[in-house]
C-alpha positions in Angstrom: 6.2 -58.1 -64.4 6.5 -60.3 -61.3 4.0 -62.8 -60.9 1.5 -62.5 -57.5 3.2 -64.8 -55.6 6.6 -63.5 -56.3 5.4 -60.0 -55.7 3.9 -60.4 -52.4 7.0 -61.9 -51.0 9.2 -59.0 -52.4 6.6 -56.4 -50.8 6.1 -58.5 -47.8 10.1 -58.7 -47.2 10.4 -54.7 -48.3 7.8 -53.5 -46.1 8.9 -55.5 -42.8 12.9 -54.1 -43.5 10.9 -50.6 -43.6 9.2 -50.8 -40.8 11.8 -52.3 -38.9 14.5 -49.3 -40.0 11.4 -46.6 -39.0 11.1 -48.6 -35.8 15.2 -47.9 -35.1 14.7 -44.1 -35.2 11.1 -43.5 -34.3 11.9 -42.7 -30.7 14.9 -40.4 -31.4 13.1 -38.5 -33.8 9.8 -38.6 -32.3 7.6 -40.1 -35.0 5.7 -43.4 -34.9 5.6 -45.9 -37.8 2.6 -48.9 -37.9 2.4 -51.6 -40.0 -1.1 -53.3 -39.9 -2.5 -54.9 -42.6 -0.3 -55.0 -45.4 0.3 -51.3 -45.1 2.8 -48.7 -43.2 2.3 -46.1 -41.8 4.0 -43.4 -40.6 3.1 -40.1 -38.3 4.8 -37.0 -37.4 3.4 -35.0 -34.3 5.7 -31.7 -35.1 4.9 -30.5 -37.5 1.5 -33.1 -38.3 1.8 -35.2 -41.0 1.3 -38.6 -42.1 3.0 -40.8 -44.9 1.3 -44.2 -46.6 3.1 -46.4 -48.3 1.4 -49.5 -49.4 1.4 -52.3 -51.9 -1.0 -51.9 -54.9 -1.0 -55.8 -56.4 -3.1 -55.1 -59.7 0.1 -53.0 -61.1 2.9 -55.1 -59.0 4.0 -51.5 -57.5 4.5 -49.9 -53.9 3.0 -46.8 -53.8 3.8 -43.9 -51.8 1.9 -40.6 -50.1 4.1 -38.2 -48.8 4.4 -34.5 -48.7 1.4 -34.4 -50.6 2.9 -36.2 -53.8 2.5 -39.7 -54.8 5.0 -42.1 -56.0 4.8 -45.4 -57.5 8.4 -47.8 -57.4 8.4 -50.7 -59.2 10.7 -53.9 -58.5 14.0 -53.8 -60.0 16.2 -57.4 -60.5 19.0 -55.0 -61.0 18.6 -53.3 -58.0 17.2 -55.7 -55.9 14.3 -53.6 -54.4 11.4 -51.3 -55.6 12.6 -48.0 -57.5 11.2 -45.5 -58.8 11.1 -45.0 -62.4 13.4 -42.7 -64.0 15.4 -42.2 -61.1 16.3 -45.5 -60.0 15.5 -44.2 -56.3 14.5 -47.1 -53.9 12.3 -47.1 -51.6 14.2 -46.8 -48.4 16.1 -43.8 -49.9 12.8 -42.3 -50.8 11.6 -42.8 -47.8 14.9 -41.5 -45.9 14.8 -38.5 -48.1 10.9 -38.2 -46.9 11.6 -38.6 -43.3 14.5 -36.4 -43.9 12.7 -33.8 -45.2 9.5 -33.7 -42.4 12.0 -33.5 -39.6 14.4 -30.6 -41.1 17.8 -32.9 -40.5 19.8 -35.8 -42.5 18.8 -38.9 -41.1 19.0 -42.2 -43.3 17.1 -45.3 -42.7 
């Protein structure tokens, strides 16, 4: 497990990139990402919905709300960046998958 320090810097560097990708396609594909306070955000007008993803520092994960499910990554070395268990997902594919999946077309973030 990654100590706090360590773990805040991985989520703080994970969670800018995020932001900034969402931030590259938010106007083409008409939703509108916010990161305030340690955690993002992201809405969708058409059709309404809303996606969380924020760090939860007792467990050293990233959590996820999307679609009405919940998943928790945790870092990888290996990988480089917070995955989910089992699958070895990231997030950004997770999150590209989600995105993908609320707009009804492939994009990838």
């Amino acid at each position: 497990m990654l100590d706090e320090q360590t773990y805040q810097l991985k989520v703080d560097e994970t969670l800018e990139e995020l932001d900034e990708a969402l931030g590259d396609g938010a106007d083409k594909y008409g939703f509108e990402p916010d990161f305030q306070a340690g955690a993002l955000t992201v809405e969708f007008d058409d059709p309404p919905a809303k996606f969380v993803v924020s760090p939860n520092s007792p467990v050293r994960q990233i959590w996820v709300s999307a679609h009405s499910k919940s998943f928790k990554l945790d870092w990888s070395e290996e990988a480089g960046a917070f995955v989910l268990a089992g699958t070895g997902q990231t997030l950004r594919g997770l999150m590209s998958e989600a995105v993908s999946r609320q707009l009804g077309e492939e994009i990838t973030l």
